[in-house]
Structure formats: C-alpha cells, structure tokens
BAMARDREN-329362 format. One record per residue (C-alpha): x, y, z. Coordinates in steps of 0.5 Angstrom, whole numbers, plus 500, padded with zeros to 3 digits. Layout:
<pts>
XYZ...
</pts>
This chain:
<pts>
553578824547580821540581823533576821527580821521576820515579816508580819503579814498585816490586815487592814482590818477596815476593809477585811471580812468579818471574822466572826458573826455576833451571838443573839442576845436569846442565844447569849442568856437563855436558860439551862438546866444549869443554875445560874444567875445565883445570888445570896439575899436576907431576907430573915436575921443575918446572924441566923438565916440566908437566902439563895436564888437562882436560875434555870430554864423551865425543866427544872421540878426538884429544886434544892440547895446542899449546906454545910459548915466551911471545913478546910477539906473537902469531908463537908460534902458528906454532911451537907444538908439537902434544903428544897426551894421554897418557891419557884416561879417562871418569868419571860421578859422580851426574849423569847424563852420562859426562865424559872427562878428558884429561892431556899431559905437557910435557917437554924444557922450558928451565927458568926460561922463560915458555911459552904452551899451549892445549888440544883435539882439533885444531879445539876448543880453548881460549884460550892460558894462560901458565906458567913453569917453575922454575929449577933453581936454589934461588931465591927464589919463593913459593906459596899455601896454602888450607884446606878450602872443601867447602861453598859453593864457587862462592859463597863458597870463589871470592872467597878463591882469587880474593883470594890470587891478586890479591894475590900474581899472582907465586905459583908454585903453590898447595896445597890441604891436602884437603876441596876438595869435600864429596862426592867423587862430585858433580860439580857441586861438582867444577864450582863448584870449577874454576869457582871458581879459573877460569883461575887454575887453568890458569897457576898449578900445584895440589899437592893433598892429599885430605881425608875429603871426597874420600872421601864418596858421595853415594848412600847405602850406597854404599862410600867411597873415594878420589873417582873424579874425583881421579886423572883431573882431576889428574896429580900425582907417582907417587913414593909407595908403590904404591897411594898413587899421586897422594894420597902423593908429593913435588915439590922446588921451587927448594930446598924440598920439598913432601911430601903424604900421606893421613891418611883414616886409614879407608882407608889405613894409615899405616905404609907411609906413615911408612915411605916418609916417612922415606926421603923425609926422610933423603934430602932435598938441600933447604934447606927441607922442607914437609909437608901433609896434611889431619888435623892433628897437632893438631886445633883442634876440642874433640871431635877427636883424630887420634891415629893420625895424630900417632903415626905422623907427629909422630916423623918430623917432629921426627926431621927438624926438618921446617920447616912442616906445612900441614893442614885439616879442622877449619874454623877457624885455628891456627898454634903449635909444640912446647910445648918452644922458648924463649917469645918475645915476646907470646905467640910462639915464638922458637926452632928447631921445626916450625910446624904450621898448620891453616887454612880457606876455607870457610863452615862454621865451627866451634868453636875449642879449643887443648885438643887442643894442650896436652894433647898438648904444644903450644903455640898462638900465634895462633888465629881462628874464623869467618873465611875464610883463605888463605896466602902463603909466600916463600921466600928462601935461608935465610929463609921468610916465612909470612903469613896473610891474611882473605877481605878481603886484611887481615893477620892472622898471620904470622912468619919462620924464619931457617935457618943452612947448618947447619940451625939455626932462629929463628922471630919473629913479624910481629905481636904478638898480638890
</pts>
C-alpha cells in the first residue's frame, strides 16, 4: 500500500502582501443606535436599587430600560416594567464623533430577588441581563478585586477579567482600584475596556475607584482633570463631599462597607476627604470595613512615595482598625501590614492590623521594591512582579477569606482574618512563602 501525501501550498508571509487593511479606531468604536458599553453601578442600597448605564450615538430621545423578576420562561417579558433614563449626556473624546450616555435608576426592588432587564429606546434594544440584588441582611457573599489594566486592555487586560469571572461566576460585584485606561479622553480604550469585561459588565456591579490615568488628555497641553467620560458611563454614590461626587463615596454591602476615595493628590485636596473619612468610619454599623483607592499607602515601586496620601489616610485607618486597603498604580503585587503585629509563621502576619494590598492587571510591569514599606514602618509578607493578577474575597459572618490569583487561575497568596463580635483580629496565611 503506499502512502498519498498531500502538498500544502505555503506562504512566506514576511514578504506576502497584505491581506487585510486594519479598521480605524473611529470605525472600531463609534456609536449606534444600538446600546452598548452597558454597565451595572449602585448608586443607592444594593439590597433595594440598581443602576444601568449605557451607550448610543446622539439619535437617541427616548431612552428606557424593561425590568422584571428572573422567571424560568420567557413569560417575564410581558410583565416587564418600562423605567425612563434619569439622565442622558453626550460626550466627545479625541475621536471624532459625539457618544450619548444614558443611565436609569431601578427602585422599589425585593431584596435577595433575581431580576432580568434590557436596555434601548423602545425599538433598539439589548439582550435581557440578569442581576440580583443584595440581601438586607450580613450574609455570606464575595467580590473581586483588580488592579490597574491601562495598556493593552483588549488584548491582555480581557483574559484576566474573563478568568476572575470563570472562576468565581458567584461574585456579586467587582472593584477596579484606578487606572482602567491610560488616557481618560480616548475613547478607544473606554471601548477595549467595556469590550473587555462584555456582558460580565452588565450582570456583575462595578465599584470603581479613579486612577491618575483617568486624569490624562490626550492632546498635548490640554488641562487634565477628571476623565469626562467617567460620571456619564458610571453611576456610582453621590454620598462623599461635594465636588467629589462619583470618585469619593461608600456603598454598604451585606455587612461590609466599601469606601472609595480620590488619591490624584494633583487635583483634589485630601483634607476634606479625611475629613468626610472620619464620619464615614466612626459611623460605620458594619462588621467589616474596606478602603480602596489607587496610590498606595506604600508604594511598591523604589523611585515612589505618596507621602501625602499616607499623612493624611493611614492615621484614620489604624484610628478605625480598618480590615483591608485595595490599592493600584505601581504594577506590580504586594500584600503586608504594619510592621507592628506579632510575626507569624514563614514569613506572615498572625495578629490584629489592616491588610494593604496593591495589585496589577495589566502589561506594563515594573520594578518590585518593600523599600517604600519598611522605611515607613511595614512590613511585606508576600510580593510578585511581572505577573498579571486578580482577587477574590469572601466574606462569611466573622471570617474574610482573601486569595490572589495568576492570568492562568494558579493560587498564588492569600490569607483569613478572623473577627471577634468585639473587633478583635487574627490573620493567618493560606500559604506558606515562595
């Protein structure tokens, strides 16, 4: 018998033609009367409201939502509520089309209760996303938590998000701790980053803190400030100081609360917020307590120390035994305390404290140094550079389970805070030490 072997016609594809022109980046991501970019925010009580915004380009008068309790048919659909957006505003970054951002307020909803919604203007709509609200009792839940993505998005920045979410579909929110794009004008990147969370976007909540990067321009001279695309994309608490509104503010989740803050130390003062932090903190009625916020009290980079923002913050912090601090900003991973607990084993913390972490999810890594936190009084118990990261924390009654996670799913760190009814703590480790 003998043996056919087809010929493969082969290309050299260093010398072929082009095959393909590359799309613009204005044909890429301009808008439609189709939404798009649709994303679930709080910006009330988890257990009772929930917010969508969304996209569109300017035609757009009539925008609306449908809202129904989850059924296992398709019957829901005829009892769906029409809600009308509470605000519509158009925004034009550096490409050269004007997008209109539209958000409605769900309210009056049953808390612990599945709900399906879709979004558009009457005739254009979405698919039909599912949410559930909170229970408006402390029960067990858990949330993830990234770092800085800012470069790359689309290419590299979706898998991580895309991971996180595989691994732990039972997340209830997510928060991004600043730097989510690299320019906050671009509306491109605005578009790789909703592109890269896709739906997940619009059935698992974002609580997003802003990073320097949400205050860049794109063109040159221009006067930086706050990204114009962040308070029309999101609709986030306006509980914080005036002025601050959607970048400083708390949500209370299930017995925990969750307080963002806006360390761009270049544009906004940081005594009114320490101030606002203080009320926020001694009136606090939950177990657990999380701060994030995108300089971190100590910067893992060697050429970096956000002096300011540890003057200001890290005396309330300890003042209120605040549980865990979720920062960004210097691409790379670090998880330590207060140099002033009782050493564990391998390296760990064993004793009551705050956990600050900072952590990354993008592509530009850089150098790794606990220089910053033991010239300053703490201490590192586990670090890692050139690695793209996520988070996962569950909370259950008085035990938080933290665990941090590669690009590939592998455990990495992690460790468990055990709180007393009276406030007393003891973290222990997961792992020992690489």
């Amino acid at each position: 018998m003998s043996l056919l072997v087809a010929a493969v016609p082969c290309m050299n594809v260093s010398l072929a033609e082009p095959l393909a022109a590359k799309t613009s980046e204005a044909d890429m991501y301009k808008p439609a009367p189709i939404p798009d970019r649709i994303i679930l925010n709080w910006n009330g009580d988890p257990a009772t409201t929930q917010a969508v915004t969304w996209r569109t380009d300017v035609s757009i008068t009539a925008p609306q939502a449908q809202i129904a309790v989850a059924e296992d048919s398709t019957a829901f659909k005829d009892k769906a509520v029409t809600i009308m957006a509470v605000s519509s505003s158009e925004v034009q970054g550096n490409q050269p089309y004007t997008a209109k951002f539209h958000t409605v307020r769900f309210e009056h909803l049953i808390p612990n209760t599945k709900y399906v919604y879709r979004v558009g203007d009457g005739v254009n709509w979405s698919e039909w996303f599912e949410f559930s609200t909170a229970s408006d009792k402390a029960e067990p839940f858990s949330f993830l938590y990234i770092g800085d993505i800012q470069h790359d998005i689309l290419e590299h920045g979706s898998r991580v998000i895309r991971r996180a979410y595989s691994d732990h579909p039972e997340a209830k929110f997510i928060i991004h701790a600043g730097d989510l794009v690299d320019r906050g004008d671009a509306d491109e990147q605005w578009g790789e980053w909703f592109k890269a969370g896709g739906w997940i976007n619009g059935m698992v909540p974002s609580i997003a803190t802003p990073g320097n990067h949400e205050y860049e321009r794109i063109e040159p001279g221009a006067k930086k400030g706050l990204s114009p695309y962040w308070r029309p994309q999101f609709a986030l608490p306006e509980n914080g100081p005036a002025g601050l509104e959607e970048t400083v503010y708390y949500t209370d989740y299930q017995g925990m609360r969750i307080i963002s803050l806006n360390t761009n130390t270049k544009f906004v003062k940081l005594d009114t917020q320490a101030a606002w932090l203080e009320q926020v903190l001694a009136n606090n009625p939950n177990q657990w307590t999380v701060l994030t916020f995108h300089h971190p009290i100590f910067a893992n980079s060697p050429d970096r120390d956000n002096a300011e923002v540890r003057e200001k913050l890290l005396p309330l912090i300890e003042k209120y035994n605040v549980d865990l601090v979720l920062q960004g900003h210097d691409h790379s991973y670090a998880r330590g305390h207060i140099d002033n607990l009782t050493p564990g084993t391998n390296g760990q913390s064993a004793g009551s404290g705050t956990v600050f972490v900072v952590s990354f999810a993008g592509t530009h890594m850089k150098e790794l140094s606990d220089k910053n936190w033991t010239d300053n009084g703490a201490q590192v118990d586990h670090s890692l550079a050139n690695t793209q990261l996520y988070q996962i924390i569950r909370v259950d009654g008085g035990v938080m389970k933290y665990e941090a996670h590669t690009a590939t799913g592998s455990l990495f760190d992690g460790f468990e805070i055990h709180k007393s009814p009276s406030g007393e703590k003891q973290i222990s480790p997961l792992l020992s030490s690489p």
